[in-house]
N, C-alpha and C positions, 0 to 999 in steps of 0.2 A: 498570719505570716505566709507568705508565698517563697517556696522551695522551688529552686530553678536548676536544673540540670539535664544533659544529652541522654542518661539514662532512658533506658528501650524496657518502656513494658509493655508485652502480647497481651493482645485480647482476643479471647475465646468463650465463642457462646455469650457477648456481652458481660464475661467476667475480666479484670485485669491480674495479671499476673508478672513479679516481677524477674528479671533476666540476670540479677545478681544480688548483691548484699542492700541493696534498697528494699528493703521489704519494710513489713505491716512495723512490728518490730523495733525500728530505726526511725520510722516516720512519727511513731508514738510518741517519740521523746519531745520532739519538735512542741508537741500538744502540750507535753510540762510544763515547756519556758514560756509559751508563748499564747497557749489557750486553745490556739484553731491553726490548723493550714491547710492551705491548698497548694497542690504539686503543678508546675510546670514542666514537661517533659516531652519524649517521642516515644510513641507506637508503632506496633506493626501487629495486623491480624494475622492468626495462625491455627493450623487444624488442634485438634486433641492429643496428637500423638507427639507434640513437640515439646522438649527436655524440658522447660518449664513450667507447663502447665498441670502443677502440682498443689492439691492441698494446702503445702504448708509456704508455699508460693507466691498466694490469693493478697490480694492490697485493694484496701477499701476506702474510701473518701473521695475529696473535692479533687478532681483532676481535672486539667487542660492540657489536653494531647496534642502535638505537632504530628504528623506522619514522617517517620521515618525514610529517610533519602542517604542515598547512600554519596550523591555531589553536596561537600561544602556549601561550595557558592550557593545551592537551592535555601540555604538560611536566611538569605536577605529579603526572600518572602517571607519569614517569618516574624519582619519585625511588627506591622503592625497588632500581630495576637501580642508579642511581649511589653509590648505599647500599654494598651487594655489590659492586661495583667498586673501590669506593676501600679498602672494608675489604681486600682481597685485594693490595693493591697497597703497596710499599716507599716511594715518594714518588708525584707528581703531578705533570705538565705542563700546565696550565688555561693555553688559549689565547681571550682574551676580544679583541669583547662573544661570547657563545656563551650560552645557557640552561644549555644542559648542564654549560659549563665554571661558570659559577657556582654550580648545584647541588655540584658537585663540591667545588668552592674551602669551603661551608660545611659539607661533610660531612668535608673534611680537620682542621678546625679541630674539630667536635665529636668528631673518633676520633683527633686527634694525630697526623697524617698529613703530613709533608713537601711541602708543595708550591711551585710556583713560574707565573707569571701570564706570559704573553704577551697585550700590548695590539697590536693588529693593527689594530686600527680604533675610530672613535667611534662607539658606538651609535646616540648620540640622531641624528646624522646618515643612520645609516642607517637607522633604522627610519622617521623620521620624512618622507624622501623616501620610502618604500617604498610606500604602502598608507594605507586609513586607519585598516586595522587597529594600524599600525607605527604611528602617530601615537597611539592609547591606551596604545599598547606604551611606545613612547620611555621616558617619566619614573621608567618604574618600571626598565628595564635601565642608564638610566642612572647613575641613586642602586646599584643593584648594582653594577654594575659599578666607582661609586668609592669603593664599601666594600670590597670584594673586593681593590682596587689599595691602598688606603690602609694596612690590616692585612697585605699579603703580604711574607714575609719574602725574596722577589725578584718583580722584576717587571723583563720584558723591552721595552724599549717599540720599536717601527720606525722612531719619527722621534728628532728628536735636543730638538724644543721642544712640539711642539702636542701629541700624548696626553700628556705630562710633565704641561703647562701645564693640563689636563681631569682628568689623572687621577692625582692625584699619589699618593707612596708614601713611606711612613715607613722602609720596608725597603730593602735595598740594590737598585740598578737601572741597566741601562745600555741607550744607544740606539744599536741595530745594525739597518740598515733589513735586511730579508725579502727585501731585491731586491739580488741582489749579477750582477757582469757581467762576461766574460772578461776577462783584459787589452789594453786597448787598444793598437792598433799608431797609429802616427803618418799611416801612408796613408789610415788612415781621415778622417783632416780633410785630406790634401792632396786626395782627393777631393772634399769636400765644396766647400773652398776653390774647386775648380777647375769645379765643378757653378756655385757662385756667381758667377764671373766669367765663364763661357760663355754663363748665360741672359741674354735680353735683355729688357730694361725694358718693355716693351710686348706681351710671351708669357702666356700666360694662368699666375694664381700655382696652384699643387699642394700641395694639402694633406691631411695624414693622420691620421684618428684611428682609435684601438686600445679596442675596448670593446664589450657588448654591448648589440646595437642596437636591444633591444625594452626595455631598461628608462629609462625618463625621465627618471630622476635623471642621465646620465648626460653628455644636454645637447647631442648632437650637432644638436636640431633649431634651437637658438642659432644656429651655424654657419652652416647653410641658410640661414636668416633674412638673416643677415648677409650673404651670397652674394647675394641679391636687392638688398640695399641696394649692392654691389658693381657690382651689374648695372645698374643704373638711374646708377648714375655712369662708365656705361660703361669697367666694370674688370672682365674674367673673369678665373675663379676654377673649380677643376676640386678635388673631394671625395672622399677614398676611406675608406672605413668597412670596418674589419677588424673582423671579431667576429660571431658567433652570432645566432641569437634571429628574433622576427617581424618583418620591414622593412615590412609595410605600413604602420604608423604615418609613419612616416619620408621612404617613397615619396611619400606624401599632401601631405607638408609638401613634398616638391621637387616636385610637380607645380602645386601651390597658388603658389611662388614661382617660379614660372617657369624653373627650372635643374634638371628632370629629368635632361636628356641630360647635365647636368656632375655628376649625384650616380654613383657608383660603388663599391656593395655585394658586398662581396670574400668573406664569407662566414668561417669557419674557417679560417690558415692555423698551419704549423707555423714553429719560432722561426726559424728561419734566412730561408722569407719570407718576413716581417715584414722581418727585415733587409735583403733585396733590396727589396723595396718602400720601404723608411724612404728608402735607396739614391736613390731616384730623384725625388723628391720635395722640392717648397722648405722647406717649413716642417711643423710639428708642432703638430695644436690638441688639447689637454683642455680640453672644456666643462663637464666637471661639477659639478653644485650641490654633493657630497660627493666627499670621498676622504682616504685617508690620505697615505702615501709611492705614488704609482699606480709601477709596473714600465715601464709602458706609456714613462711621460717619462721616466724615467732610461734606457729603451733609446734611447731617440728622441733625448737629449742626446748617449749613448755613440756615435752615427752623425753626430756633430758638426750636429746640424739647429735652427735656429731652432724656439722652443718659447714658443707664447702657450697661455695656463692662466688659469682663473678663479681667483680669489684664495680658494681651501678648503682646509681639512684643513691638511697637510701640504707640499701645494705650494708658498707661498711660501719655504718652505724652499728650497727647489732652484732656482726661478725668480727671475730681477729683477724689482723690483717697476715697472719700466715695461712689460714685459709679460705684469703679469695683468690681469686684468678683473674685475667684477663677474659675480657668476652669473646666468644668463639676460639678458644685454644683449646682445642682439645688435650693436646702433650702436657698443659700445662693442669690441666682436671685428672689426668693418669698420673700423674708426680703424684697428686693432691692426694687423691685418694688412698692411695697406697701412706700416703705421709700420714694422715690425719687416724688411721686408723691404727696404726702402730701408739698414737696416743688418745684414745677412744676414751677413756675413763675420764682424762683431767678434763678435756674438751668436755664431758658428758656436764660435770660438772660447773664448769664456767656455764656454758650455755642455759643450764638449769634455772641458776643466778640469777642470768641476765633476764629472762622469762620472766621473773618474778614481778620486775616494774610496770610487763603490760597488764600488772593483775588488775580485773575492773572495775575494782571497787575505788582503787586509786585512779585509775582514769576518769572514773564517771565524775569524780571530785574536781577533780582539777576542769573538767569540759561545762559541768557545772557552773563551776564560780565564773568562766567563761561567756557563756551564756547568758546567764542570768543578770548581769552587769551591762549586757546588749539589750538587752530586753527592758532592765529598768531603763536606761538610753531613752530605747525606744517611748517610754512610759510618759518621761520626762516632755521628747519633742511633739508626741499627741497629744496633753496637756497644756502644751503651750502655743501648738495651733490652732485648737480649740476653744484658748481665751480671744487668741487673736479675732477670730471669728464671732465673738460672743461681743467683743468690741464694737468690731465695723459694725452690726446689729445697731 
């Protein structure tokens, strides 16, 4: 099976390492349904001291690397390697939006090539917060992207309504979110519960977001904003920002709204901090203008925590809708927050709930029976190209 997506992984010292949730891991499972694969992707070389190039990082197997470009257009040199890949390959896994992956998905179709689509995300969203490159970009990945979805004889989607509802499919399709989470123990909300009745109503509120902090689609400087408006009705408010990337943008905004010493840039941690820090904290904010199913809130529900979100993507799914907001309204996250924590316990409680269905053992079932139905598919049309051949003979 051949795995195709824009995913960037460093290489250092002729090791690969991956730059997000594609790791060793994720790739394994692949090997279950399907026996073998090899990855289609982009690189980029980088020294040792770069945020990925960690131990638990490391990804090993059959790879064919594109170099990494940061022009679009530079992909149209890359059709002849997607050519030679998919010709060489039994089926296809095209994980969209990706350039690559749809290169791919149209070279499956002119060589009669088994494939199957993963929607992960919405393009036009992201290309068109990105850049203003992403903004000429958008209309044209987006119309790909729901041609590619519309003719694929599966399509995997993450959410259960909003890629459906953008990118619909004539072929058979099921929604299993990407974000699946241990099994919940019940201690985990008697903590919470009892974090809620010990703080006291006039303690400054603590709040956490997961994401990286140099790109602005993302939204955390909303928040900030909001903090000032906070401040000025004299109500503190204390920020901790997990995640990578350049903070001076960010810094800038909290020294401009007077709440420097409450903003609090935590840097890279690994999963389990995150969970200590979710731990300790009131409430949970996703501000951003895009996103799909984020991981980020469905951990942050799983730690039974109050969760205000801007009303994108896939979020309201997972969120009530008295606490989302508008994207970019600040005034409208200073209501929120002040609102949502006056009822901290019930929200704890719902959210807990809802957590419960990304549990993974329920995911992996349903992704499963998914799979494995593509695969027989697939079983079915090698066997029967195979006689063909054995014919003409």
């Amino acid at each position: 099976m051949l795995f195709v997506h824009d995913h960037v992984f460093v290489e250092c010292e002729r090791s690969l390492y991956t730059t997000g949730t594609l790791n060793q891991s994720l790739l394994s499972q692949y090997k279950e349904w399907f026996g073998g694969i090899s990855v289609l992707a982009r690189h980029k070389s980088v020294g040792s001291d770069h945020q990925s190039v960690k131990p638990e990082n490391r990804v090993e197997g059959d790879f064919r690397l594109v170099e990494k470009s940061g022009n679009p257009f530079d992909y149209l040199g890359y059709r002849k390697v997607v050519r030679e890949a998919v010709n060489e390959a039994e089926c296809v896994v095209s994980r969209m939006p990706s350039v690559l992956g749809w290169m791919a998905v149209e070279e499956c179709r002119k060589q009669g090539v088994p494939y199957l689509v993963e929607m992960v995300g919405d393009p036009w969203n992201l290309l068109w917060y990105h850049s203003w490159k992403g903004k000429l970009f958008a209309p044209i990945m987006t119309a790909a992207t729901k041609a590619c979805c519309r003719k694929a004889p599966y399509v995997l989607y993450v959410t259960n309504e909003y890629l459906q509802g953008r990118y619909p499919t004539e072929g058979k399709s099921v929604g299993v979110s990407d974000v699946s989470i241990p099994p919940l123990t019940e201690d985990v909300l008697e903590k919470r519960l009892a974090h809620i009745a010990q703080r006291k109503t006039d303690s400054s509120i603590v709040m956490a977001t997961v994401g990286s902090i140099e790109i602005p689609y993302k939204g955390q400087d909303s928040v900030i904003q909001a903090m000032k408006i906070l401040k000025n009705r004299g109500i503190s408010t204390e920020y901790y920002l997990v995640g990578g990337g350049d903070r001076s943008r960010l810094e800038n905004m909290a020294i401009e709204c007077e709440v420097a010493d409450r903003v609090h840039f935590i840097g890279v941690l690994p999963h389990d901090e995150i969970f200590k820090l979710l731990d300790n904290v009131d409430m949970y904010v996703q501000p951003s203008h895009t996103e799909g199913l984020p991981r980020s809130v469905i951990e942050a529900m799983s730690r039974a925590l109050p969760v205000l979100a801007s009303n994108v993507g896939g979020l309201p799914e997972l969120i009530d809708e008295r606490w989302l907001f508008p994207k970019n309204d600040s005034n409208a996250i200073a209501a929120g927050i002040v609102t949502i924590m006056s009822e901290a316990d019930k929200t704890a409680l719902d959210n807990f709930g809802k957590a419960k269905k990304f549990d993974s053992a329920l995911l992996t079932e349903s992704k499963n029976s998914f799979y494995s139905s593509y695969a027989y598919a697939v079983k079915i049309s090698q066997n029967r190209k195979n006689n063909r051949y054995s014919e003409n003979e």
